[in-house]
VOVOLO-33670 format. One line per field, with one value per residue (C-alpha): residue number from 1; x, z, y. Coordinates in nm, 3 decimals. Layout:
REM residues N
resi: [NUM,...] .
px: [X,...] .
pz: [Z,...] .
py: [Y,...] .
This chain:
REM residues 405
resi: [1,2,3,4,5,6,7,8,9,10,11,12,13,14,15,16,17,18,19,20,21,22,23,24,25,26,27,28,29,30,31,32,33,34,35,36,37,38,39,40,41,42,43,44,45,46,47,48,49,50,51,52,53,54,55,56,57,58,59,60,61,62,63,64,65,66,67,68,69,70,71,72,73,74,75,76,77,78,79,80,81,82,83,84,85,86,87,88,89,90,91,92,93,94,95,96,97,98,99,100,101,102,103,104,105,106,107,108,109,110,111,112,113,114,115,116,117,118,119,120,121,122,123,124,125,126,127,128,129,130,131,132,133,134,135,136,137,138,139,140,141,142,143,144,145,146,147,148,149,150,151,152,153,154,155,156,157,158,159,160,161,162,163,164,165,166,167,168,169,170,171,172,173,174,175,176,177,178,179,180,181,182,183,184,185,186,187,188,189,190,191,192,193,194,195,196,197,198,199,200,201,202,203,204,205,206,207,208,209,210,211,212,213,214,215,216,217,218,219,220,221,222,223,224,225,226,227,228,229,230,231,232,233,234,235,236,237,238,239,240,241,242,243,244,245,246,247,248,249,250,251,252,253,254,255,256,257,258,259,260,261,262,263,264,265,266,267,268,269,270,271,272,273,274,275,276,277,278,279,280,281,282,283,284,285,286,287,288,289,290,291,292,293,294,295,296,297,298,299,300,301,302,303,304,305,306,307,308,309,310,311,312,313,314,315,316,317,318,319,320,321,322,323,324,325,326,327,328,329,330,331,332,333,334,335,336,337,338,339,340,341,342,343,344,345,346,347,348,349,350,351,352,353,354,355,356,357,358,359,360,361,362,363,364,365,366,367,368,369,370,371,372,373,374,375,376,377,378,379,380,381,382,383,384,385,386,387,388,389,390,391,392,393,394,395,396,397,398,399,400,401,402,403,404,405] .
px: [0.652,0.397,0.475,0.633,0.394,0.560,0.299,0.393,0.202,0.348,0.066,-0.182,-0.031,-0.007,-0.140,0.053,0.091,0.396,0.335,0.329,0.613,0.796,0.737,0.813,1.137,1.291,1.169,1.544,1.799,2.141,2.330,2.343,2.423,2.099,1.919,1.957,1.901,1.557,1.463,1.522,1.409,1.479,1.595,1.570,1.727,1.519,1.468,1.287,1.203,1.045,0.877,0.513,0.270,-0.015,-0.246,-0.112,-0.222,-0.093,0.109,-0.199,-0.448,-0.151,-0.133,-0.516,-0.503,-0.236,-0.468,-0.798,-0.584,-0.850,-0.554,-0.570,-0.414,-0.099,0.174,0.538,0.893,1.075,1.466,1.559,1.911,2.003,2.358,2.380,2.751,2.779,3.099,3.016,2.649,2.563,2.845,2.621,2.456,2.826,2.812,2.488,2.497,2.602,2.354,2.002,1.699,1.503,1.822,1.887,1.512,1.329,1.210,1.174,1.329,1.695,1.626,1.465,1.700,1.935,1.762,1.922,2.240,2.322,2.081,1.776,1.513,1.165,0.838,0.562,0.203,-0.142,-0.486,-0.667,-0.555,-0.549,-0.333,0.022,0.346,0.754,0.984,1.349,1.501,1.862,2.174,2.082,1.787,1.452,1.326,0.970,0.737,0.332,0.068,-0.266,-0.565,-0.450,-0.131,0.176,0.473,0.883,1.039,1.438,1.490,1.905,1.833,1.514,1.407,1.027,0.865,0.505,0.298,-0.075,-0.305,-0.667,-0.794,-0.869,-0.508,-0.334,-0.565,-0.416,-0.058,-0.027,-0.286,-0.432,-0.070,0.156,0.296,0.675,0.479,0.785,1.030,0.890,0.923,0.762,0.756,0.385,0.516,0.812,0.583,0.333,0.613,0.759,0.433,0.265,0.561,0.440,0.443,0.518,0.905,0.852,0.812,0.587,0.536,0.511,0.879,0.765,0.665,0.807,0.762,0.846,0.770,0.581,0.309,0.259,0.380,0.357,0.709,0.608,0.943,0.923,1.241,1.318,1.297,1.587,1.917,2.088,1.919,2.052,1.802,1.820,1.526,1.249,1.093,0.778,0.664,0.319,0.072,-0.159,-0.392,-0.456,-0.223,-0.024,0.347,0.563,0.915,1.047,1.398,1.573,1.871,2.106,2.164,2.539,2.467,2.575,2.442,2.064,2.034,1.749,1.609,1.354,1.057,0.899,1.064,0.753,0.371,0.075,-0.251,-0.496,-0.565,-0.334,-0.379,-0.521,-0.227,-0.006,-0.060,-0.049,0.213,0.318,0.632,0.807,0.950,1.234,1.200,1.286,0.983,0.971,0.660,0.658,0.643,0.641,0.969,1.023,0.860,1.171,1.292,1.599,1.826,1.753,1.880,2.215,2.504,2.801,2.617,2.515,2.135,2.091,2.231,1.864,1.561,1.182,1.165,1.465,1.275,0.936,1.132,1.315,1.312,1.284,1.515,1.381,1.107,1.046,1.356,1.593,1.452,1.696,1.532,1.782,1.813,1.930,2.054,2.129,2.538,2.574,2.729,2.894,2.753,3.072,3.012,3.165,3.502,3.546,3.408,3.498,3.147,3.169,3.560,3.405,3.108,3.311,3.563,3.295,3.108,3.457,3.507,3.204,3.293,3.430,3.601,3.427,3.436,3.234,3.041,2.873,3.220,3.358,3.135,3.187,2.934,2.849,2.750,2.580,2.454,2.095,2.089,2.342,2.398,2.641,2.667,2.825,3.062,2.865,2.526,2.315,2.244,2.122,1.990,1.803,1.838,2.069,2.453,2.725,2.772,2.368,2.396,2.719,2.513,2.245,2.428,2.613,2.305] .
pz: [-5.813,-5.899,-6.242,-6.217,-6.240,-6.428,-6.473,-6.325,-6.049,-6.032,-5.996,-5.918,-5.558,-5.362,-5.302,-5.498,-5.244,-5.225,-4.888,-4.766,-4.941,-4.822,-4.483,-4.461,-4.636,-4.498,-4.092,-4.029,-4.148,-4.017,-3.700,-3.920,-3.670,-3.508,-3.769,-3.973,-3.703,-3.638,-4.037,-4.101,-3.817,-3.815,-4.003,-3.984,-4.159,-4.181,-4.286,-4.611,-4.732,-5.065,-5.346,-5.299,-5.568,-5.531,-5.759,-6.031,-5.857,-6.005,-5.823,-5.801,-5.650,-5.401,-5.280,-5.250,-5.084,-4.801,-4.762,-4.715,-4.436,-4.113,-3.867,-3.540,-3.355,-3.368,-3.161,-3.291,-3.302,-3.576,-3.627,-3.734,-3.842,-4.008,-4.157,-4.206,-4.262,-3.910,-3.754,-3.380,-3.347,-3.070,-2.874,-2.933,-2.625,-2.438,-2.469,-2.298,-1.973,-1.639,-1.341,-1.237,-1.453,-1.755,-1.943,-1.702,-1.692,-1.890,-2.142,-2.498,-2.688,-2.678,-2.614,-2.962,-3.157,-3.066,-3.311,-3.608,-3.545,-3.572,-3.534,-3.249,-3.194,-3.050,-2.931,-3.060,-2.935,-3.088,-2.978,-3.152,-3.130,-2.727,-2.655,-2.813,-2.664,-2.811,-2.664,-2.696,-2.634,-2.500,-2.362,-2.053,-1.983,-2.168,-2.258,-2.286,-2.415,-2.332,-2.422,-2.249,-2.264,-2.151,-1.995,-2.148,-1.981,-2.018,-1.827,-1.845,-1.634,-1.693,-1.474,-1.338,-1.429,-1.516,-1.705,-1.719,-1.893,-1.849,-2.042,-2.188,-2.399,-2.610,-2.561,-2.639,-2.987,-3.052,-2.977,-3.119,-3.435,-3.270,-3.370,-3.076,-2.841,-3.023,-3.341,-3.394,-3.481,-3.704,-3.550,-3.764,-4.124,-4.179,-4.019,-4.247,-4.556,-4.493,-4.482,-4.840,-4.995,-4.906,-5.133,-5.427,-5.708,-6.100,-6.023,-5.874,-6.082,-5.836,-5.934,-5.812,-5.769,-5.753,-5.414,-5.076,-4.742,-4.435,-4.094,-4.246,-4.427,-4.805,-4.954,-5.249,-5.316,-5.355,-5.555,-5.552,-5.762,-5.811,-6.183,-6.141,-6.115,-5.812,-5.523,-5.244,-5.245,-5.476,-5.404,-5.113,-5.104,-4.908,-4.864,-4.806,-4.634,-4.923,-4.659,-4.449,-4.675,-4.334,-4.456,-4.346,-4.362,-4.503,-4.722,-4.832,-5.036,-5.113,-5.512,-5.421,-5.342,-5.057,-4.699,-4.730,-4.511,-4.352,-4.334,-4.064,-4.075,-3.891,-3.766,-3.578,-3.647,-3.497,-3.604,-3.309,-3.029,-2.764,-2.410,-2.217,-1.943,-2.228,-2.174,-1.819,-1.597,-1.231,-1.103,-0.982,-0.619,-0.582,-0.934,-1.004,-1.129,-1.368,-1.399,-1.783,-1.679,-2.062,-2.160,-2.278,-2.667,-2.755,-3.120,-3.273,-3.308,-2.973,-2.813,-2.989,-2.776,-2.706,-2.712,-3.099,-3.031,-3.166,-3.489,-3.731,-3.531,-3.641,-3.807,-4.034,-4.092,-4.149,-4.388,-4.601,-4.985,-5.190,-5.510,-5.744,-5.702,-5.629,-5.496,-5.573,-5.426,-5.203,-4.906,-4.874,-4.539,-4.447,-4.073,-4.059,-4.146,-3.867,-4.077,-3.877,-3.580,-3.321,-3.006,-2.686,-2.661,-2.321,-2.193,-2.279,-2.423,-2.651,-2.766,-2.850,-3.015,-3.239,-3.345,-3.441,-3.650,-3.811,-3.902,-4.112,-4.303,-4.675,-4.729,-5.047,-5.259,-5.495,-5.642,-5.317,-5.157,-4.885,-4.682,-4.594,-4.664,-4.427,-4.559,-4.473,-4.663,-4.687,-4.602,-4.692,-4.609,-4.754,-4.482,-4.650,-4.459,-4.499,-4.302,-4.596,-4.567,-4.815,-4.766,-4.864,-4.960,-5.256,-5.369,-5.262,-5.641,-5.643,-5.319,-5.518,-5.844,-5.618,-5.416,-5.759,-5.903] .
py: [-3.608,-3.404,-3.195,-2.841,-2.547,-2.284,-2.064,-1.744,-1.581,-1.219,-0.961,-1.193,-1.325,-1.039,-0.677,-0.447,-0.182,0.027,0.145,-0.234,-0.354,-0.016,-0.079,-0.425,-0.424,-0.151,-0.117,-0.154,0.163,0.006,-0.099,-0.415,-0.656,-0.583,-0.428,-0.746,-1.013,-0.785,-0.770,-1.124,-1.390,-1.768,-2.017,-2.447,-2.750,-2.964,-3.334,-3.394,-3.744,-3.871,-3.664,-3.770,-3.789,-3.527,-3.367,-3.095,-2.700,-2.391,-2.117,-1.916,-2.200,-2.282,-1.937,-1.923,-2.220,-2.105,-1.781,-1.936,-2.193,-2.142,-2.408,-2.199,-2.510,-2.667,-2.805,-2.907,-2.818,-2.627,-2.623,-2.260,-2.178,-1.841,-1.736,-1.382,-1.399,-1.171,-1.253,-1.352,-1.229,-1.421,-1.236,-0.891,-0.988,-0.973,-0.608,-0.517,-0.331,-0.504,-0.475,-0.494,-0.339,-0.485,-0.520,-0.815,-0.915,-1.229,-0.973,-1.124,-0.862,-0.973,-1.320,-1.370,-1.150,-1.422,-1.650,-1.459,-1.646,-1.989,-2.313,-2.325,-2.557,-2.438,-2.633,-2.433,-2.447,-2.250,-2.263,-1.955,-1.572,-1.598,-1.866,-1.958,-2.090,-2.103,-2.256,-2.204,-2.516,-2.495,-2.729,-2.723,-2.439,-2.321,-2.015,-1.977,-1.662,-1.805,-1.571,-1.666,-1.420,-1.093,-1.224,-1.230,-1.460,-1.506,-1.751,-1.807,-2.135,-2.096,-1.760,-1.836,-1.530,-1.433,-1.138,-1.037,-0.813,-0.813,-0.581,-0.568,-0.795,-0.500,-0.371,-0.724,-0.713,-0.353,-0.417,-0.785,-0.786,-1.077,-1.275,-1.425,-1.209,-1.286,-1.170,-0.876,-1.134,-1.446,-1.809,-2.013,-2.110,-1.926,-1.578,-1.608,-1.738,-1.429,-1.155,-1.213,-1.321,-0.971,-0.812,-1.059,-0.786,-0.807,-0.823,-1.147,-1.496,-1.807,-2.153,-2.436,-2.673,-3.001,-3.202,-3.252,-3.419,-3.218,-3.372,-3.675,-3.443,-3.435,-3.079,-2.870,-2.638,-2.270,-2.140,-1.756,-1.594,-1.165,-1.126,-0.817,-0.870,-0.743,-0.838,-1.088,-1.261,-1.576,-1.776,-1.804,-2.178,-2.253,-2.607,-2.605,-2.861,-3.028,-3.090,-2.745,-2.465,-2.446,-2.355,-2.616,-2.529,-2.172,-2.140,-1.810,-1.843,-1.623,-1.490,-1.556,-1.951,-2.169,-2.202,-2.102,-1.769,-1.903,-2.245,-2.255,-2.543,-2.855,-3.145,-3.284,-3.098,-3.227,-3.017,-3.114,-2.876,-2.839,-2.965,-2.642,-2.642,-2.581,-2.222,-2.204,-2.082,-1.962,-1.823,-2.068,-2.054,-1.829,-1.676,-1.302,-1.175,-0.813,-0.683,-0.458,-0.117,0.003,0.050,-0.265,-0.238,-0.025,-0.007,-0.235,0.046,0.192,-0.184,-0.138,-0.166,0.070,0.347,0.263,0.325,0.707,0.655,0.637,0.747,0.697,1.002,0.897,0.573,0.759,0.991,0.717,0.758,0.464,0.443,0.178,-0.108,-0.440,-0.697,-0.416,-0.111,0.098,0.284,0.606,0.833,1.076,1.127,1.492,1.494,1.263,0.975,0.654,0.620,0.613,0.379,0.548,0.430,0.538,0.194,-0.145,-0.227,0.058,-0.030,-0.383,-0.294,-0.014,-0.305,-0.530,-0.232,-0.200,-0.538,-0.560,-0.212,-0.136,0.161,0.310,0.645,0.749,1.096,1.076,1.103,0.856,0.611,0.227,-0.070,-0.289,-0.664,-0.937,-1.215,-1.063,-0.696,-0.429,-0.051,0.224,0.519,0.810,1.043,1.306,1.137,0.975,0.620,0.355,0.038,-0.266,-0.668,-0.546,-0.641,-0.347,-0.251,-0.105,0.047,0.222,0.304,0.457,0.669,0.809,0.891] .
């Protein structure tokens, strides 16, 4: 095993921009079971053998090295699995309305939000900025999202359902920063990897943790740790290819211990190009085919079920304070005195939903008044009776401190 780096790499690793690490960390105010599923992404388990023996690199030289990584092609499969600590996510999709439209379409939005629960495998396929494929492999169906030039395709084969959206090459640049068309929610070790390491800042200690094998390649452990006490987040481990800088397999943990909250890397990686009919794809006969007529790109909260969706608009979001820095900063709202959103009870969807929002709730008061937490393992939120809302990856006694201040 290579020997541990301990240097630290805290202001060096990443661009210190507020605005950035603003942005990223707090895109979701709360519905929190879709508002963390949408923050947070994927998770895999996977199999690790043997410590190999590769030369000593410091944290800083191993970040270089994952930035300066040119590997445009790839094909494997990655095992995701993620634990929020959400009581029967998975069932969110059980409250969504009954009929025809694009709720019922192939449309990736809901279908990958489903990947913030439990354990998924995906075939995964890159050949440059035009071209990528994932593949969500089921029991006994597959869901596929293939991006290929301007054309973007879902196929369900358990409904055999299809959705298509074609636009400009100069339109699918704009809209998708030349990433994968799934590039909203991360689904692969790399999309995780590049998320926390843009919020690299002095509050964070890097080194290097030894070495790894993931998917018989050679890795170096990227350990990143908060240096502040009270955040969730315990630990984010990145094994990284000593060959290309590709991250291989992604870990968060949580400050509390156990389960990680996400474990999401390679079980099989192969780094040659991809056979071209990868990417292609037809409609295959008797499919139900939705063609995107632009209503499909809406936001996280506005997807919520039980009539859930206005509670935090983008101006809310725009207008967010931030209270503190670094792994414990606490983006605060304020939603006008509307405080708990209440689903419509009137229908069964709504009844549902409004039980499941209460069974994740704490009763709190405080010199803010009353208000109830919702937790997770990752991502909590206080609502206050009286409409202000604070969140972030924190425990429920700073979301408490904050709103007393």
């Amino acid at each position: 095993m290579a020997p541990n780096d301990s240097a630290q790499a805290t202001d060096q690793a990443g661009e210190p921009g507020a605005g950035r690490r603003k942005a990223a960390r707090y895109l979701v105010p709360v519905g929190v079971a879709g508002v963390a599923a949408a923050t947070i992404g994927l998770v895999p388990a996977l199999a690790a053998s043997g410590d190999p023996s590769l030369p000593k690199i410091s944290a800083q030289q191993l970040i270089e090295k994952m930035a300066a990584s040119d590997t445009q092609q790839l094909s494997g499969t990655v095992k995701i699995s993620t634990d929020l600590g959400l009581p029967g996510l998975g069932s969110l999709g059980s409250f969504a309305p009954k009929g025809g439209g694009s709720d019922k379409s192939a449309a990736p939005q809901q279908k990958l939000t489903e990947l913030a629960s439990g354990t998924h495998t995906l075939r995964i396929a890159a050949d440059g900025p035009d071209r990528q494929k994932v593949s969500i492999l089921e029991d006994a169906a597959e869901y596929s999202l293939i991006h290929n030039g301007s054309d973007v395709w879902a196929y369900d084969s358990g409904s055999n359902q299809v959705f298509h959206s074609k636009k400009s090459a100069a339109d699918a640049a704009r809209e998708h920063g030349r990433k994968a068309p799934e590039s909203g929610v991360p689904t692969t070790p790399k999309a995780l990897a590049d998320e926390f390491l843009k919020n690299v800042d002095p509050t964070t200690s890097v080194s290097v943790d030894g070495t790894v094998q993931v998917a018989g390649h050679d890795a170096y452990q990227l350990l990143i740790k908060p240096k502040q006490s009270g955040s969730t987040i315990g630990s984010v481990r990145i094994a990284v290819d000593a060959k290309t800088g590709v991250p291989l397999k992604f870990t968060l943990s949580p400050s509390a211990g156990g389960k990680a909250v996400v474990d999401a890397g390679f079980t099989k990686v192969d780094f040659s190009k991809p056979a071209a009919d990868t990417f292609a794809f037809s409609a295959p006969k008797g499919a139900k085919v939705t063609e995107d007529d632009g209503k499909q790109d809406r936001k996280p909260q506005q997807n919520l079920p039980g009539g859930l969706g206005g509670f935090g608009d983008a101006k809310n979001a725009k207008d967010a304070k931030v209270i503190g820095k670094g792994w414990t900063a606490i983006a605060e709202l304020d939603t006008g005195g509307k405080g708990m959103p209440k689903a419509d009870n009137n229908s069964k969807s709504g009844g549902d939903a409004q039980k499941f929002l209460d069974s994740l709730g704490d009763k709190v008061t405080g010199k803010f008044g009353t208000g109830t937490v919702f937790k997770t393992r990752l991502v909590n939120a206080l609502i206050t009776d009286n409409g202000k809302v604070y969140v972030g990856a924190v425990t429920k006694e700073a979301l408490l401190d904050a709103a007393n201040k």
